[in-house]
C-alpha positions in Angstrom: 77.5 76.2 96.6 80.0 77.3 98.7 80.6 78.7 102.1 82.8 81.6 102.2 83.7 84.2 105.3 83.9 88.0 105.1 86.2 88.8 107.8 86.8 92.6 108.3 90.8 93.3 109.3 92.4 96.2 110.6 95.6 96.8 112.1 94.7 96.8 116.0 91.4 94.6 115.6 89.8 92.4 113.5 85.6 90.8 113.0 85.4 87.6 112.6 82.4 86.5 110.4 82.1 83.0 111.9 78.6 82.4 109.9 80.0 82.8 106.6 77.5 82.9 103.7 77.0 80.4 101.2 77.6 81.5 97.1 77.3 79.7 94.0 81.0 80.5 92.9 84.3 82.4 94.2 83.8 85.2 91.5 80.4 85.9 93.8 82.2 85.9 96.8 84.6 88.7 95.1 82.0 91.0 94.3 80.2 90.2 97.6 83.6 91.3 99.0 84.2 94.5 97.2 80.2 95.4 97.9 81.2 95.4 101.8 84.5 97.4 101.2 82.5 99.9 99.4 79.0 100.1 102.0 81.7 100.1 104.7 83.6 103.4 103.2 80.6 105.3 102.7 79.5 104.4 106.4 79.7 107.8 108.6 80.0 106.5 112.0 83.2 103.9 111.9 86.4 105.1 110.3 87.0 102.1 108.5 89.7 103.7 106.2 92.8 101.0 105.9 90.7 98.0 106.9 89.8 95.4 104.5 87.3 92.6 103.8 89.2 88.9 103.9 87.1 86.4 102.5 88.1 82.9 103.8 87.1 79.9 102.3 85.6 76.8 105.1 89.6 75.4 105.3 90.2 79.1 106.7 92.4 79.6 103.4 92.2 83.5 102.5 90.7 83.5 98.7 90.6 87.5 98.2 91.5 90.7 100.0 89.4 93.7 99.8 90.4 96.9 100.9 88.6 99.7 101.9 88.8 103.3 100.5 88.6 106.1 101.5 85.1 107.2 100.9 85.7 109.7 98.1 87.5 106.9 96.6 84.9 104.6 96.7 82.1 106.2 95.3 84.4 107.0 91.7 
């Protein structure tokens, strides 16, 4: 197992996940990653549109970068 960080980045903020979760592999941490994008592009009351999920391995390296769709987008 593995720890891994889902930071969520836009351009004039960022949230830092400074738990991080632990996965068996970096192909869960992806899909983990693409599950936020998707939840958060659906979600009504935060325009998340043009943010995206980093995911940031426990060296603070950046593995993968989600972004999020639009919600129409994301539900295809």
């Amino acid at each position: 197992m593995c720890r891994y960080f889902f930071d969520l980045v836009g351009e004039e903020r960022s949230e830092y996940d400074y738990r991080g979760r632990d996965l068996p592999s970096p192909e869960s941490a992806y899909d983990l990653a693409e599950l936020i994008a998707v939840d958060l592009a659906v979600e009504e009351q935060e325009p998340w549109c043009g943010w995206a999920v980093k995911v940031r391995n426990t060296q603070g390296r950046e593995m993968f970068c989600v972004p999020v769709q639009p919600g129409c987008l994301a539900a295809a």
